[in-house]
C-alpha positions in Angstrom: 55.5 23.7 4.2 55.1 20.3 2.7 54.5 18.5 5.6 52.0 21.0 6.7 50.1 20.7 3.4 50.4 17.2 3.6 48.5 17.2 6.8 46.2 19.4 6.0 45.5 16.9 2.9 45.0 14.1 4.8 42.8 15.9 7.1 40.3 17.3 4.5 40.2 13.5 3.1 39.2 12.6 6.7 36.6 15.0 7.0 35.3 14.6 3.5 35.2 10.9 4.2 33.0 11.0 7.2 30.9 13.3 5.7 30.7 11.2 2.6 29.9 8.1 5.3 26.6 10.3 7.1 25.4 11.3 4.0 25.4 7.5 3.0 24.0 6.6 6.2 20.7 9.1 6.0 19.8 8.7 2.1 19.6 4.6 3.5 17.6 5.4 6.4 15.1 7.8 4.3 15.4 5.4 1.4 14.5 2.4 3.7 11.9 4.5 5.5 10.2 5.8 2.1 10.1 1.9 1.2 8.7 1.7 4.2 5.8 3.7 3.3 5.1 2.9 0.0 4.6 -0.8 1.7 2.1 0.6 3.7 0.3 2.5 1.2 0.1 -0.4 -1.3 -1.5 -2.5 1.6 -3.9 0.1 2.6 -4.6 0.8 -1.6 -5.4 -2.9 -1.6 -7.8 -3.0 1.0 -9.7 0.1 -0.2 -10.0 -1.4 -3.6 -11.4 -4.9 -2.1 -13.8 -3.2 -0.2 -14.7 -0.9 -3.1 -15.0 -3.8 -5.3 -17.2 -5.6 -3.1 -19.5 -3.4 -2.1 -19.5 -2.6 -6.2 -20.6 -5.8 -6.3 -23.2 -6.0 -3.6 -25.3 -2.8 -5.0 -25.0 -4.2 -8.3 -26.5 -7.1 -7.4 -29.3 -5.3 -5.5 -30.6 -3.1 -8.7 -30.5 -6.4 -10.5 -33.1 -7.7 -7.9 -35.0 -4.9 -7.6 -35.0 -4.5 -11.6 -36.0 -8.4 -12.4 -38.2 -9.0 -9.2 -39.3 -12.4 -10.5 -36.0 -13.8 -10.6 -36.1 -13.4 -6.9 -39.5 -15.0 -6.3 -38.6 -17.8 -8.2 -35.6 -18.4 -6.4 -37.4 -18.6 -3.2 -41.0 -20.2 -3.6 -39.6 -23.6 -3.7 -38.0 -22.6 -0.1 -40.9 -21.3 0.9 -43.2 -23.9 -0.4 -40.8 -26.4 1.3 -41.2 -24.9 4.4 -45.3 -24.6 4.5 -45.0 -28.3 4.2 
């Protein structure tokens, strides 16, 4: 009866084991693919916010020279007196 529970024992700490073992096994794959991800979504985050930012930047820049037109003439009639020379 002993040796029969005995082997049963060591059995269910075999199984238990290997189960333990997969388990461990697929929470690192997810984990490692979820890092994965996040990577990825920081990079793409990133980009969107550079582009964002300078095209922000770009219309901004366009009111103010649409606002303040002689800024822009005075920046350009010495290139344009230079070039009628």
């Amino acid at each position: 009866m002993r040796l029969r529970l005995a082997n049963q024992v060591r059995t269910l700490v075999g199984l238990t084991s290997q189960l333990v073992h997969d388990v461990d096994q697929e929470v690192t794959h997810e984990r490692t693919q979820a890092l994965a991800s996040t990577e990825r979504a920081r990079d793409q985050l990133a980009l969107v916010l550079s582009v964002t930012a300078a095209f922000t930047l770009l219309m901004a820049h366009r009111v103010w020279l649409v606002r303040n037109p002689q800024y822009h003439r005075a920046t350009w009639q010495p290139w344009t007196r230079a070039q009628k020379l």
